[in-house]
C-alpha positions, -999 to 999 in steps of 0.1 A, spaced: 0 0 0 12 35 -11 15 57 16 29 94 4 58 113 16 49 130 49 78 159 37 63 159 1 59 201 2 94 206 17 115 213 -12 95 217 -43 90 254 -57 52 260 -65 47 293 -93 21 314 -96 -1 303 -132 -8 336 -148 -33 358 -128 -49 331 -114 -52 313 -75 -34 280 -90 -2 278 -81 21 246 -102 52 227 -96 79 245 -110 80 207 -124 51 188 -141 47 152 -150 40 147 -185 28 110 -196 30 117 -232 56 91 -234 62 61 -210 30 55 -198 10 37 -229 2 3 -234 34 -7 -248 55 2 -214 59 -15 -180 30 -5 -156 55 -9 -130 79 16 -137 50 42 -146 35 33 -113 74 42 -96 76 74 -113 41 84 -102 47 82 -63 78 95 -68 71 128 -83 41 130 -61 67 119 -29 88 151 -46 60 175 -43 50 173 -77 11 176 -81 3 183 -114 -3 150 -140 -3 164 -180 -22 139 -206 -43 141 -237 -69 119 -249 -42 99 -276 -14 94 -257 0 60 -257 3 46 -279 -18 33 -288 -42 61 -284 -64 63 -247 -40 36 -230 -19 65 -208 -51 75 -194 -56 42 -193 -31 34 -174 -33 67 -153 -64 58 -135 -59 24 -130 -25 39 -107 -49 69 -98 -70 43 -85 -48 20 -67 -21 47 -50 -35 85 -58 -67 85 -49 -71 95 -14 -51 130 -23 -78 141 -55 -78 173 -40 -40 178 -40 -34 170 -76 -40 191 -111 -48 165 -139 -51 175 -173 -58 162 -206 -63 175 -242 -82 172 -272 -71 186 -308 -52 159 -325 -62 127 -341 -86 101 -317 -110 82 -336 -118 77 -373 -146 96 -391 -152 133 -394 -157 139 -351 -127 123 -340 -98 154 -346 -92 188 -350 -117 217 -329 -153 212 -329 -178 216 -303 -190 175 -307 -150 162 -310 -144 181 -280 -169 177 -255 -167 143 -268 -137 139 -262 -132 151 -222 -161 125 -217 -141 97 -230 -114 114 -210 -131 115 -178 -142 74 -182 -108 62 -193 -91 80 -160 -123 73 -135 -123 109 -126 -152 130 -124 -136 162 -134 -105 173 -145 -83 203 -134 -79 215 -166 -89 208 -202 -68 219 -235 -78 229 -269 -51 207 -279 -40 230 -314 -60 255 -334 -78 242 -360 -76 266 -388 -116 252 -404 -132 258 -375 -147 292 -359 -123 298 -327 -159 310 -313 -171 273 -314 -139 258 -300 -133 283 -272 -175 279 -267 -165 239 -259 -144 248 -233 -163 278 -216 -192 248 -219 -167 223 -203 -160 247 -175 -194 253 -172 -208 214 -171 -181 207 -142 -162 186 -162 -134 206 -159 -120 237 -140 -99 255 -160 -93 262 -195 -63 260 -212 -52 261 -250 -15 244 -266 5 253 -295 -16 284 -304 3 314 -322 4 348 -304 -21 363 -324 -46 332 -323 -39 335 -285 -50 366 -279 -82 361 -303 -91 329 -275 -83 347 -247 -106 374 -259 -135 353 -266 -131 329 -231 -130 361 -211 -161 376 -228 -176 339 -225 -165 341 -182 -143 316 -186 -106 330 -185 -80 310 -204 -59 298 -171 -26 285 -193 -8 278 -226 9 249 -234 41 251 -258 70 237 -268 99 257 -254 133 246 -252 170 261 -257 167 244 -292 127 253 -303 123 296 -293 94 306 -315 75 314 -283 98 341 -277 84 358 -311 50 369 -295 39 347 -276 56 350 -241 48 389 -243 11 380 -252 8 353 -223 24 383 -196 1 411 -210 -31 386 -209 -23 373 -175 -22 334 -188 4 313 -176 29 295 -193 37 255 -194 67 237 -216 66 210 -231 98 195 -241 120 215 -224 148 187 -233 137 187 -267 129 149 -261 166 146 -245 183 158 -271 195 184 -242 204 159 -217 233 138 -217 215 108 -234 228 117 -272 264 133 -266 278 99 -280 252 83 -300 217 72 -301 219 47 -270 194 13 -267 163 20 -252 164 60 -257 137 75 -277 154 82 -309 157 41 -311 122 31 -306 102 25 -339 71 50 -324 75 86 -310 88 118 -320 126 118 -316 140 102 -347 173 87 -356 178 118 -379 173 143 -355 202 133 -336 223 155 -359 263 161 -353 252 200 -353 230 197 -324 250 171 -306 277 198 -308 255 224 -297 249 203 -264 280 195 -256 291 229 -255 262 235 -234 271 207 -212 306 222 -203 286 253 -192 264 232 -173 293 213 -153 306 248 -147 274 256 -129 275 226 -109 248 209 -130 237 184 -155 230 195 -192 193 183 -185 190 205 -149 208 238 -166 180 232 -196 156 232 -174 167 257 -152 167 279 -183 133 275 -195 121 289 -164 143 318 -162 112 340 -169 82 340 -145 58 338 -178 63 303 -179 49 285 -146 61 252 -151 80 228 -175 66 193 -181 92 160 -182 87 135 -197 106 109 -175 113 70 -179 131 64 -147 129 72 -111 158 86 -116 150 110 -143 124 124 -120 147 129 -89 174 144 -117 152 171 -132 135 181 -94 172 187 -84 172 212 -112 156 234 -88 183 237 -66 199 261 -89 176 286 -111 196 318 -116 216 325 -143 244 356 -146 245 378 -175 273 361 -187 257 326 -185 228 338 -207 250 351 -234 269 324 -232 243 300 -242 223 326 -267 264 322 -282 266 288 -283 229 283 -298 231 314 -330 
């Protein structure tokens, strides 16, 4: 039987999302990767009390990860079940919608029925009643943003979820949602993007939009799916992501450009007293916009690694250019 870490709050720094009461982790659990059907429910299951053990409270999914598709929620609730649920109140689960789910015309993209559809499915594959929050997963460019920011005011509004939040929008589609969810009483709460030392587009717009609306900030891979950790400085290693036939990471991406990139960075990092994977980290949140980053762990380890990130946040004048050097 699971009993949680009595010292769980000691040591983990919780940030102010936006303009709004919730406070995050400065380090979120994402189970885009490592918790589908095709990994071991055991070492999910480790990671899960760990992070919570750490102080992290805040769970990320979406309706397809896996793969295949459903089977991290899946597996979420069954651990939600067994080990999490006597601390509901403690924890921020979210889950998406936006991408491809089921076949036919109401299974993708950003309508009302896809949706609402959707965070049902959602809420049965997990066991939960509600969740914390609920993502338009991306902008769908055929549908009205009225209609898709209307599914989550309505999913606010049903108790199905809490919060609102939107992922991968552009600064200008950003402000247009935000616009319509406060008119709707339903303030956008967050914005999920990828942000890391190697993917900056949300620093041309986006990052100013998110301070001047009051949303918050969350990154996804801020290790650019370890290419800024220490798991590709000599190779594309058995078991890593770049090696498995699914995912994101492929064997390409592991380019001798990059690689180079990061282990430059990595002498910077020992300097600091750090990993390459902490300093990455560390980095991401060097701006109070963003609230959080999400990792995307596969070991105990991996989880204790990037918490100890937080040990060290600040970065010199020096350090910064350094690293903007090193990355042109």
């Amino acid at each position: 039987m699971y009993l949680a870490s009595a010292t769980r709050y000691r040591d983990m720094r919780y940030r102010r999302c936006g303009k709004s009461g919730i406070l995050l982790p400065a380090v979120s659990l994402g189970l885009w990767h490592n918790f589908g059907g095709v990994d071991t429910l055991e070492n999910g299951r480790a990671m899960l009390r760990r992070a919570f053990d750490l102080g992290i409270t805040h769970f990320d999914l979406a309706n397809n990860y896996g793969p295949p598709y459903g089977s991290a929620e899946q597996n979420f609730g069954l651990l939600f079940r067994q080990d999490l649920a006597p601390h509901r109140d403690e924890l921020i689960v979210s889950t998406k919608a936006g991408y491809d789910m089921w076949p036919g015309p109401y299974g993708n993209w950003g309508s009302r029925k896809y949706l609402m559809a959707s965070l049902d499915q959602s809420l049965r594959r997990m066991g939960l009643e509600y969740v914390d929050i609920f993502y338009s997963h991306r902008p769908d460019p055929e549908t009205p943003l009225e209609e898709t920011m209307g599914a989550l005011d309505q999913a606010v509004r049903s108790g199905k979820a809490l919060y609102a939040g939107i992922s991968n929008y552009g600064a200008e589609a950003t402000a247009k949602a935000a616009a319509i969810l406060r008119r709707l009483g339903t303030p956008c709460l967050i914005h999920q993007m990828k942000y890391s030392m190697f993917v900056r587009w949300s620093e041309d717009g986006l990052l100013d939009c998110l301070k001047s609306e009051g949303i918050g900030g969350i990154a996804f891979s801020p290790l650019a799916q370890g290419m800024l950790s220490d798991r590709y400085l000599n190779g594309i290693q058995a078991g890593s992501r770049a090696a498995k036939p699914w995912g994101f990471l492929k064997a390409a991406d592991v380019d001798e450009g990059r690689v180079a990139k990061a282990r430059a960075l990595q002498e910077l990092a020992r300097e600091r007293g750090q990993t390459l994977a902490q300093m990455a980290l560390a980095w991401v949140l060097r701006d109070g916009v963003i609230a959080s980053v999400l990792i995307g762990a596969s070991s105990v380890e991996q989880v204790e690694q990037n918490v100890a990130s937080l040990a060290k946040l600040g970065f010199s004048a020096d350090e910064l250019a350094r690293i903007d050097t090193i990355l042109a």
